[in-house]
C-alpha positions in Angstrom: 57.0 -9.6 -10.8 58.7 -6.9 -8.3 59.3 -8.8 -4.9 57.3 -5.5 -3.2 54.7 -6.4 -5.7 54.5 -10.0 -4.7 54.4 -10.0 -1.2 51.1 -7.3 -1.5 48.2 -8.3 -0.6 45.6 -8.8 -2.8 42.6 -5.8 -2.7 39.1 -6.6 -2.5 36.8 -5.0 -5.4 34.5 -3.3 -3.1 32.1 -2.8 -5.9 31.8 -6.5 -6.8 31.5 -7.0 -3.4 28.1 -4.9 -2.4 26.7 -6.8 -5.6 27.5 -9.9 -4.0 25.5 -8.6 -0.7 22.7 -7.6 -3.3 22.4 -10.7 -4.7 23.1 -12.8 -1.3 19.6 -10.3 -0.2 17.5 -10.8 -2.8 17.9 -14.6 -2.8 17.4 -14.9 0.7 14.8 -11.8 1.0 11.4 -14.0 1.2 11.4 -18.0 2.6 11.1 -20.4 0.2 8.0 -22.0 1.6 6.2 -18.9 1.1 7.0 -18.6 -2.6 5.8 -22.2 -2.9 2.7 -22.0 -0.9 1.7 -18.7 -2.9 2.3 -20.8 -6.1 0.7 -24.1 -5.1 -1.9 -22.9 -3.0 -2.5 -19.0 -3.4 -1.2 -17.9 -0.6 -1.8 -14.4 -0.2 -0.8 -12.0 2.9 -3.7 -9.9 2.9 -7.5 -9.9 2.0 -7.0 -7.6 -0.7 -4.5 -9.2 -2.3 -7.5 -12.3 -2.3 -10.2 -10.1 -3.5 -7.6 -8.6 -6.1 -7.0 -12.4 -8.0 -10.8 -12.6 -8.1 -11.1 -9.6 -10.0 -8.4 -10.8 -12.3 -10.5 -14.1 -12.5 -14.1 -12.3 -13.3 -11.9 -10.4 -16.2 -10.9 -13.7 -17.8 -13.4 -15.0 -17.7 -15.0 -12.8 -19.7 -16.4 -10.1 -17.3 -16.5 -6.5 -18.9 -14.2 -4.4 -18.5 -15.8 -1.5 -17.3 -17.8 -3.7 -14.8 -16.4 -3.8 -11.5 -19.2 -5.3 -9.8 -18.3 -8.6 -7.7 -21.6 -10.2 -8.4 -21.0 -12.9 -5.4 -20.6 -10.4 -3.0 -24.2 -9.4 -1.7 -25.9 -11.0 -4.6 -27.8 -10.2 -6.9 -26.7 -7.4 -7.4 -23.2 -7.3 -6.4 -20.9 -4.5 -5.0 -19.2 -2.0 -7.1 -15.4 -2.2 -6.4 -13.4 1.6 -6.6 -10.3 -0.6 -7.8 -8.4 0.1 -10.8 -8.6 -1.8 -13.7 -5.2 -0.6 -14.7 -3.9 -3.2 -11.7 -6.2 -6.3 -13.0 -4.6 -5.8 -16.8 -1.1 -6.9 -16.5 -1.5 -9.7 -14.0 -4.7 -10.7 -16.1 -2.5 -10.7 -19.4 0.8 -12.6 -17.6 -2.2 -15.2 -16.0 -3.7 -15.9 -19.6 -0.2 -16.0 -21.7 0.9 -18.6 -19.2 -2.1 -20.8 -19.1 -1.8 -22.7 -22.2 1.5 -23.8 -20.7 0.9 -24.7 -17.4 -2.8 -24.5 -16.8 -4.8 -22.2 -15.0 -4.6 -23.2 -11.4 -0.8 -23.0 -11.7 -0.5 -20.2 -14.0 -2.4 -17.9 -11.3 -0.2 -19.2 -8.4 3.6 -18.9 -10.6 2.1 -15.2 -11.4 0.5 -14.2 -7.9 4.2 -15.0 -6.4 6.1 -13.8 -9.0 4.7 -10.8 -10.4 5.4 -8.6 -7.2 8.7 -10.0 -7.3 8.8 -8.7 -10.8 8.1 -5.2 -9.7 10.7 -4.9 -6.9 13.2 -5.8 -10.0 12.2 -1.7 -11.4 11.6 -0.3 -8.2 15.9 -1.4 -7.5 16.7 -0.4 -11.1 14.6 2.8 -10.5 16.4 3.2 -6.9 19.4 2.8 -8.5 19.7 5.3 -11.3 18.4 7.9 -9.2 20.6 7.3 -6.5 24.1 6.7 -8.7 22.5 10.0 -10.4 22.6 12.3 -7.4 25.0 10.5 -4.6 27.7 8.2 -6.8 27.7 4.0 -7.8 28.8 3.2 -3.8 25.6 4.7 -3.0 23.2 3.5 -5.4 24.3 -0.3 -4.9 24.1 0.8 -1.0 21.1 1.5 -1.2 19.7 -1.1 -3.0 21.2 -3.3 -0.5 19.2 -1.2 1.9 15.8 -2.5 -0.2 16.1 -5.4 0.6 16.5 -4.9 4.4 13.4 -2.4 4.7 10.5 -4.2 5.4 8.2 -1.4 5.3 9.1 -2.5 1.2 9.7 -6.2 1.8 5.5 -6.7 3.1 5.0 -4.6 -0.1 6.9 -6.9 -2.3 6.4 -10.6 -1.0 5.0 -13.6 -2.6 1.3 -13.6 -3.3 1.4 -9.3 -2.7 -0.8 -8.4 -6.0 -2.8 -5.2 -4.6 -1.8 -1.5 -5.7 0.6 -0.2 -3.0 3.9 -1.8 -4.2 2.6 0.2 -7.7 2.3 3.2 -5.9 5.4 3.0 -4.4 6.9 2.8 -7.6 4.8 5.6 -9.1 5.7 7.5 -6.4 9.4 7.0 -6.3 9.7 7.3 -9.8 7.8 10.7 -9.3 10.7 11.9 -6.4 13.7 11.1 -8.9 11.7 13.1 -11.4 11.9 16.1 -9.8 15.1 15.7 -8.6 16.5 15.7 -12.2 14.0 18.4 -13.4 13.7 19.7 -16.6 10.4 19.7 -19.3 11.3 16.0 -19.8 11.5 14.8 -16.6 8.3 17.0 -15.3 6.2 15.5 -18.2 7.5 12.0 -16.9 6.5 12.9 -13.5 3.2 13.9 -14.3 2.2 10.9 -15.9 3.7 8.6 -13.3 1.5 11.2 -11.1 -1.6 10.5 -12.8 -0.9 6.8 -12.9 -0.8 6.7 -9.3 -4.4 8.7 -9.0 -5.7 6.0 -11.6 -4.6 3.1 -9.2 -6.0 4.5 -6.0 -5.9 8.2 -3.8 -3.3 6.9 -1.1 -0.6 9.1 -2.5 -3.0 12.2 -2.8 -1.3 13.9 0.0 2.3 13.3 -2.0 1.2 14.5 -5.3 -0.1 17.9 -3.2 3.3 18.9 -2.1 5.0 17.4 -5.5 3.1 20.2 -6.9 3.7 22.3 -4.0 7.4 21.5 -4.2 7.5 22.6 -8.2 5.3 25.7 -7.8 6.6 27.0 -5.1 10.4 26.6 -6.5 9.2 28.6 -10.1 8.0 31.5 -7.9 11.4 31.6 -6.0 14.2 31.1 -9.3 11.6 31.8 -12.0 12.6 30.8 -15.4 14.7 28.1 -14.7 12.4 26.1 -13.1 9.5 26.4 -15.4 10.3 23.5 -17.7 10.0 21.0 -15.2 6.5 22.6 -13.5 4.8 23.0 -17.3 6.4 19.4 -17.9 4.6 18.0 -14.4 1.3 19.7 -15.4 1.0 18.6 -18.8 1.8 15.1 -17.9 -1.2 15.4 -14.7 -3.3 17.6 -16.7 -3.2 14.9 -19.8 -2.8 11.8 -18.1 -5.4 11.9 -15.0 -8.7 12.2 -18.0 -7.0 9.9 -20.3 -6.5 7.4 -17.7 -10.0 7.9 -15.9 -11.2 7.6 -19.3 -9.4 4.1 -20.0 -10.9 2.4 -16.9 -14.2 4.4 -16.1 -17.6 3.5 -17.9 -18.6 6.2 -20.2 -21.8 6.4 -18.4 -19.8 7.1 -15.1 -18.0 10.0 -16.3 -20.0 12.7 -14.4 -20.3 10.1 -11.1 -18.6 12.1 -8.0 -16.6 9.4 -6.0 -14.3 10.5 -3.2 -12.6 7.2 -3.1 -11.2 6.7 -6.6 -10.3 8.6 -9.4 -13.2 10.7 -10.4 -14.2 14.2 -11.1 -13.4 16.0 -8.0 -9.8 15.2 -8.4 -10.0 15.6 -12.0 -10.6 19.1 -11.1 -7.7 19.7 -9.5 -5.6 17.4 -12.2 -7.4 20.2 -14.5 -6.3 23.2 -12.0 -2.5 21.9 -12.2 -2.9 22.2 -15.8 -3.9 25.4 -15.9 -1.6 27.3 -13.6 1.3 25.7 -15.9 0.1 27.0 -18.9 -0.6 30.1 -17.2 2.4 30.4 -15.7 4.3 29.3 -19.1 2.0 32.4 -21.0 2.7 35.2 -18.7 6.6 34.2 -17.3 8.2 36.9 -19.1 6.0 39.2 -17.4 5.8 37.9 -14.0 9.6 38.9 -13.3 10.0 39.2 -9.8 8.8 36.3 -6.8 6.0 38.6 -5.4 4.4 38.7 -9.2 4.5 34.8 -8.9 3.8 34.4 -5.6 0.4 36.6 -6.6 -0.5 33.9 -9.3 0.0 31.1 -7.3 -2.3 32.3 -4.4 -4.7 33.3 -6.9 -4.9 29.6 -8.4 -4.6 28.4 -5.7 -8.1 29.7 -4.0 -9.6 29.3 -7.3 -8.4 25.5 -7.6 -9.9 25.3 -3.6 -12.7 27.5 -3.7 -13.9 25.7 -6.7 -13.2 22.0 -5.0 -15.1 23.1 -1.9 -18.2 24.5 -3.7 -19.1 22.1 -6.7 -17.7 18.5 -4.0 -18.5 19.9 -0.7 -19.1 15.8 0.0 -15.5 14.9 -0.8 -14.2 17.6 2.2 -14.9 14.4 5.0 -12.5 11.9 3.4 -13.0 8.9 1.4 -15.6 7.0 3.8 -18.5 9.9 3.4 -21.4 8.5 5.3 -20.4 5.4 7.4 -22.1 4.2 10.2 -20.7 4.4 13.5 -21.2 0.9 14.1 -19.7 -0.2 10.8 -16.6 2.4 11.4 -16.0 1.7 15.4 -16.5 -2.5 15.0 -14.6 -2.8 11.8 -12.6 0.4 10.0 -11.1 1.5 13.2 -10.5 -2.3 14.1 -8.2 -3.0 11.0 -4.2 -3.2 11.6 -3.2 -0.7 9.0 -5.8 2.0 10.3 -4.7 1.4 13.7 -2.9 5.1 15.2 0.4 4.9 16.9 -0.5 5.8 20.5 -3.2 2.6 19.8 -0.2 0.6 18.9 1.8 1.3 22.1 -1.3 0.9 24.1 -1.6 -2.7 22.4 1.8 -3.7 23.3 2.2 -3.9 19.5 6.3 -4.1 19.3 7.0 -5.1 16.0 5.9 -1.2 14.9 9.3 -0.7 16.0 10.3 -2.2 13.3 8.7 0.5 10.7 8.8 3.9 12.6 12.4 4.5 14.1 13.8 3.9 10.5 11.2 6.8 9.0 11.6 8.8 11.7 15.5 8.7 11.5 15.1 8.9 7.4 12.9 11.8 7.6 15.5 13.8 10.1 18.4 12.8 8.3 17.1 13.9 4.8 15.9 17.3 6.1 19.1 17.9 7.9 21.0 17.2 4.6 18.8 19.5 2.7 19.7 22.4 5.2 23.1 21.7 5.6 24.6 19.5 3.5 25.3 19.2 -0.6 22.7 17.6 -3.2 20.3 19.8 -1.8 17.9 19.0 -4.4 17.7 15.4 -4.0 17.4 15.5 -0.6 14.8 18.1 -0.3 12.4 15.7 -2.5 13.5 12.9 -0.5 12.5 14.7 2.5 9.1 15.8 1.0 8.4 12.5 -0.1 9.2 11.0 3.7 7.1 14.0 5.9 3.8 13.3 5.0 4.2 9.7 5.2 5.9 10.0 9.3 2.9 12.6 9.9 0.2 10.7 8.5 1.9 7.5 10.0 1.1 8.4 13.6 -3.3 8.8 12.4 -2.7 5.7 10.4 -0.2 3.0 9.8 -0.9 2.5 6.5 0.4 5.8 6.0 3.8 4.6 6.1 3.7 2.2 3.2 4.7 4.6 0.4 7.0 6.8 3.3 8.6 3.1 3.6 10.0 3.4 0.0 12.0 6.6 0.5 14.2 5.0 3.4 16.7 3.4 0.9 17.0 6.5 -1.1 18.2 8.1 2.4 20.4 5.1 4.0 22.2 4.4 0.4 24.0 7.4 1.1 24.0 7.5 4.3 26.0 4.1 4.3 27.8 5.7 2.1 29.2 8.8 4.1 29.7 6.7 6.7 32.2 4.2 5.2 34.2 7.2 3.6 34.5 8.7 7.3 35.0 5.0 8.7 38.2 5.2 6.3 39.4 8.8 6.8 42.3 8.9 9.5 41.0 11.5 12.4 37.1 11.4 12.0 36.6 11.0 15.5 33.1 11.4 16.5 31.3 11.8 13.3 33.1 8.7 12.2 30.6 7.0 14.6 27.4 8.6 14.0 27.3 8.3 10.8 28.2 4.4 11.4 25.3 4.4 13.9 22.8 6.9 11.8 23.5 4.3 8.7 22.9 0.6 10.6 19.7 2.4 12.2 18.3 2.8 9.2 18.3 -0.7 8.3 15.1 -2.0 9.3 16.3 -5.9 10.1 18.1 -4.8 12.7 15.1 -3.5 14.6 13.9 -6.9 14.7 15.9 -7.3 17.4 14.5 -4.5 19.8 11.0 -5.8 18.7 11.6 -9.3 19.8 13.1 -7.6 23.3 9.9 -5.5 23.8 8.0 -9.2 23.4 10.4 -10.5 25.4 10.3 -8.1 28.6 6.8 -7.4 28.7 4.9 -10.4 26.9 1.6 -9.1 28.9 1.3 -5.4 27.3 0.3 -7.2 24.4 -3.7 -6.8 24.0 -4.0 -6.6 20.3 -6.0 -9.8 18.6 -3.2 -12.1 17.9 -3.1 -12.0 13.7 -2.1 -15.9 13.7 -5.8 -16.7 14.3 -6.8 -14.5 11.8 -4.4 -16.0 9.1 -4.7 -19.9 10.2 -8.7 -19.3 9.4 -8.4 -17.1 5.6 -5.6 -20.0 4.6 -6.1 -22.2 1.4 -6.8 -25.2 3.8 -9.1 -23.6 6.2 -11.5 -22.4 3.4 -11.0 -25.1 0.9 -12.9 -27.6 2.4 -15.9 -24.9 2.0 -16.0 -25.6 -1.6 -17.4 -29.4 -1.3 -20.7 -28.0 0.1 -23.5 -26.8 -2.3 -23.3 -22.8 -3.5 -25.0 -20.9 -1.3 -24.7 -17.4 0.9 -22.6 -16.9 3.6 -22.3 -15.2 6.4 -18.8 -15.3 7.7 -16.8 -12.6 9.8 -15.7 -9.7 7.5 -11.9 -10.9 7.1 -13.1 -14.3 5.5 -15.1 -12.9 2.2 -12.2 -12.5 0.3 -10.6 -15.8 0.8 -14.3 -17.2 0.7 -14.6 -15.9 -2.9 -11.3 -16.7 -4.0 -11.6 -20.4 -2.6 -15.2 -21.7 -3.0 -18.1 -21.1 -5.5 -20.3 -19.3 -2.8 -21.5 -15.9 -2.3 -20.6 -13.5 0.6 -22.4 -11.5 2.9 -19.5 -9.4 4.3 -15.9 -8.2 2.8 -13.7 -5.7 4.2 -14.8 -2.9 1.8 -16.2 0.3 2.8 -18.7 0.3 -0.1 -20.6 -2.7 1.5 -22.3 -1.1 4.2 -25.1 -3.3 4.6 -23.1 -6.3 4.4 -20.3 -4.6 7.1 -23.5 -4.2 9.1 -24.9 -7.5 9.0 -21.7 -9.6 9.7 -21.4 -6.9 13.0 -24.6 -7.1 14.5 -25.3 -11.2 13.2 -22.6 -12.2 14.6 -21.7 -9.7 17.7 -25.1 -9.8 18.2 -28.0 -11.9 20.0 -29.7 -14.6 18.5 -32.6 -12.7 17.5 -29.7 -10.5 15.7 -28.4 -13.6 14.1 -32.0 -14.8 12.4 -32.9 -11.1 11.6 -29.9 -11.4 9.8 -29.8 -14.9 8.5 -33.0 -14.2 7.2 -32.2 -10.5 5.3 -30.0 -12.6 3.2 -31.0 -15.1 2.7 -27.9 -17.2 4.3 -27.2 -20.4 3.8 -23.9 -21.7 5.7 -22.9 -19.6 8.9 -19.4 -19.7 9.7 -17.4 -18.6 12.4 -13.7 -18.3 13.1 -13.4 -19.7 17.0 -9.8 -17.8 17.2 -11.2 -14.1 16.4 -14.7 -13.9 17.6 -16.7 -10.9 16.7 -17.0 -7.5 19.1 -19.7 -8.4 21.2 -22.8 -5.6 21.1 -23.7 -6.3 24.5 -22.5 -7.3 27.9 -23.3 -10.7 27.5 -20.7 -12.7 24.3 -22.5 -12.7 21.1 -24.4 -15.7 20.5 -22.5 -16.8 17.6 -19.3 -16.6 19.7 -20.9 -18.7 22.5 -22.4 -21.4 19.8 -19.1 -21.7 18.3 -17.8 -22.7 22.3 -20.3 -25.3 22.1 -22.2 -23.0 24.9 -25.6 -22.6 22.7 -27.5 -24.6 20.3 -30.2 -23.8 17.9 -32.7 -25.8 16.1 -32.0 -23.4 12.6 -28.2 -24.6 12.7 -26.8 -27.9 12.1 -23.6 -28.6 12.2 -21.4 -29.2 9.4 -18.5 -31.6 10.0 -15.5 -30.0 8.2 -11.7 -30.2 8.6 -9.8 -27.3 9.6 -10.3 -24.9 12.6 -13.4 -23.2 11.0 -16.8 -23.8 12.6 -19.5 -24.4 9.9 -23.5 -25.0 10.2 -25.7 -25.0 7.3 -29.3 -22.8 8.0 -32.2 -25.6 7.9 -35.1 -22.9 8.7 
């Protein structure tokens, strides 16, 4: 060896090292407690990740298919969920394959942990081919990295996370890289990731607008070359929405208007996609110039509208048509992930800190880049894909789930730039903003400026600390339940799910919007007075009343609701009796 060759120093392989971050990530990405507890005890993070596994339970055990009803949830007859079946099918398949080996109690909680984990594994390999696609292999393992710091995806992902967004994430993001690679091909892909995500739920409505926004609007300005990919996207829609309606939707439903699931008011405009591809496909040659297209479009477009408007005029006020102002003041507008961002700041709330600034900054970034920079394409999709998410966001935190999976696709190469301008000689200034712009969009690191906001002004905080909330739904809390004879309950709304999933008892209340009488009964029973209570106690025909002492209910009137001051040990009446149960739930059993 050369003597100048010897004394050299040895170069690091800066590709095996990002993998090495990767993998250091992912294996230190959830706590290892929480992957046990989901496993040995079906922990879950939210209520409808609970309600989700009892769906899965009522299909194996031999529930129809077609019947969504949760018979235990105001019984007899049971509340029609708007869920997908399409959701149920894989974790019910993974649950029954692996019973016979491990047994049923186990095989739910190995599959409840690891099947979201399952998922993140396609939405990196997804992320990655579309990123090393547009952006270069620096990028794409970049941004992967950047997963695994987002936590916007991370609360999507975790242990025990089996409800739909983390699948409409994917759908979505495999929708985005879609129509960045255009072509027949890729739109027909598109299309049927499109309808997949209509299928599973209408959260990414507002995305599959401007998708088809995004290709109609780019055939009337080039023409030609960008039909393949907009007759692609429509067949795939067009196709995909009926054949999947079809697949999970009793026949004798076919013809029900629902404005909270997949149904024929968005069929309609599934239908209306469909057509203005064909019809743009049948008259292209003739439609030469972008005025001619431009004509068509509008014209679709206010038949596609008009038509929407006139034959679903009840689908024009949202998903909830119809709810009561109690039910939507005491509980819809109550929930975290409908809470607004000015309501957020008013509650001192500082971990949102963690979730906005890195949209925000994604969302700026990715339209700057479209303006100015190259790749134009990919980041003019990215930036489509981010918008309504930041907008909708501020109305609605929950609007930032799906938003929350486009922040990698923007900080991969981000990161990127900025380490190729970190190792030019004279890039000055933009050496550092792109190093700044890049760590900003890591989430993590927002943790800190949360955890100062807590620190400098504990006392802003006035939203219901969610610790009581989770202490009460827990596996050990709502176990015990399950030694007392079946019978009704009435328990605050947040406990139905866990109460199902844990016990053999019916429900009176769940958080679903379709349950409005049980919504109304767990507000005014137990925000109520005690003449509220036994109207209520009675109605239903309740059994066991249970409170959680940590999160009381809204009280109705001046005075706390009665259940509130009997579980203080304030009240007493002769109709309860105590039931002596561990855990920090409050239990009586109804006597008269």
């Amino acid at each position: 060896m050369p003597p100048a060759a010897a004394a050299s120093p040895a170069r690091i392989d800066t590709r095996a090292f990002l993998w090495l971050l990767v993998v250091l990530s992912l294996a230190t990405m959830h706590a290892p407690q929480d992957i046990w507890d989901t496993i040995r005890h079906l922990r879950v993070p939210d209520t409808d990740d609970a309600m989700r596994l009892v769906e899965v339970r009522d299909l194996l055990a031999g529930q129809g298919w077609y019947d969504n009803t949760q018979y235990r949830f105001l019984a007899p007859e049971g509340v029609a969920s708007h869920w997908s079946r399409l959701v149920d099918a894989p974790i019910t398949g993974l649950i029954w394959a692996l019973t016979p080996l491990a047994g049923r109690s186990l095989a739910e909680g190995l599959i409840a942990a690891f099947w979201p984990m399952l998922l993140f594994g396609l939405f990196c390999a997804l992320l990655y081919r579309g990123v090393r696609q547009s952006f270069g292999d620096r990028a794409a393992i970049l941004a992967v990295l950047a997963a695994t710091q987002t936590f916007g995806i991370a609360i999507q992902f975790q242990p025990g996370r089996v409800d739909h967004h983390n699948v409409q994430i994917l759908a979505m993001l495999g929708l985005a890289l879609c129509l960045i690679s255009g072509g027949f091909r890729a739109g027909l892909i598109g299309g049927g990731l499109a309808a997949l995500s209509l299928a599973v739920g209408l959260e990414g409505l507002p995305y599959l607008a401007l998708a088809a926004l995004y290709l109609a609007g780019d055939w009337c300005w080039r023409g030609r070359p960008a039909l393949p990919c907009l007759a692609g996207f429509g067949l795939g829609l067009g196709l995909g929405a009926p054949l999947l309606f079809a697949a999970q939707t009793a026949p004798a439903l076919w013809t029900a208007t629902h404005c909270d699931a997949l149904s024929p008011p968005w069929l309609w405009l599934a239908a209306g996609g469909l057509g203005f591809a064909l019809a743009a496909a049948a008259l292209g040659r003739r439609l030469a110039t972008p005025g001619s297209r431009i004509a068509l479009a509008a014209l679709c477009g206010v038949l596609l509208i008009g038509g929407f408007a006139r034959a679903f005029p009840v689908c024009l006020d949202g998903p909830f048509p119809g709810m009561p102002a109690l039910v939507r003041d005491h509980w819809l507008l109550t929930v975290n992930e409908m809470a607004s961002l000015p309501k957020s700041i008013a509650q001192g709330r500082w971990e949102m800190l963690i979730f906005y600034p890195v949209i925000l900054l994604a969302t700026l970034a990715a339209t700057w880049m479209a303006w100015r920079g190259t790749q134009r394409r990919a980041w003019s999709v990215t930036a489509l894909f981010l918008w309504p998410g930041l907008i909708l966001g501020i109305f609605q935190f929950r609007g930032l789930y799906i938003a929350s999976g486009f922040v990698p696709l923007v900080a991969g190469p981000v990161i990127d730039r900025a380490l190729t301008f970190a190792a030019a000689p004279g890039a000055g200034l933009r050496r550092w903003g792109a190093l700044a712009l890049g760590g900003c969009l890591i989430s993590t690191l927002w943790l800190a400026t949360a955890g100062l906001g807590e620190w400098l002004a504990p006392a802003s905080r006035t939203a219901p600390d969610p610790a009581g909330a989770l202490a009460c739904q827990g596996d050990a809390a709502v176990r015990p339940l399950a030694a007392l004879p079946a019978g009704t309950v009435l328990a605050p709304i947040f406990l139905g799910p866990s109460i199902l999933l844990r016990t053999p008892h019916t429900i009176v209340a769940a958080p679903y919007h379709r349950a409005i009488p049980g919504l109304t009964a767990a507000i005014e029973g137990l925000g109520g007075t005690q003449a509220d209570l036994d109207r209520m106690l009675d109605a239903f025909r309740v059994r066991y009343l249970v409170a959680c002492p940590s999160r009381p209910a809204d009280d109705l009137q001046a005075e706390p609701a009665f259940a509130t001051r009997l579980a203080r040990g304030e009240v007493h009446t002769d109709r309860l009796e105590p039931v002596a149960l561990p855990g920090p739930l409050e239990v009586w059993r109804v006597v008269r």
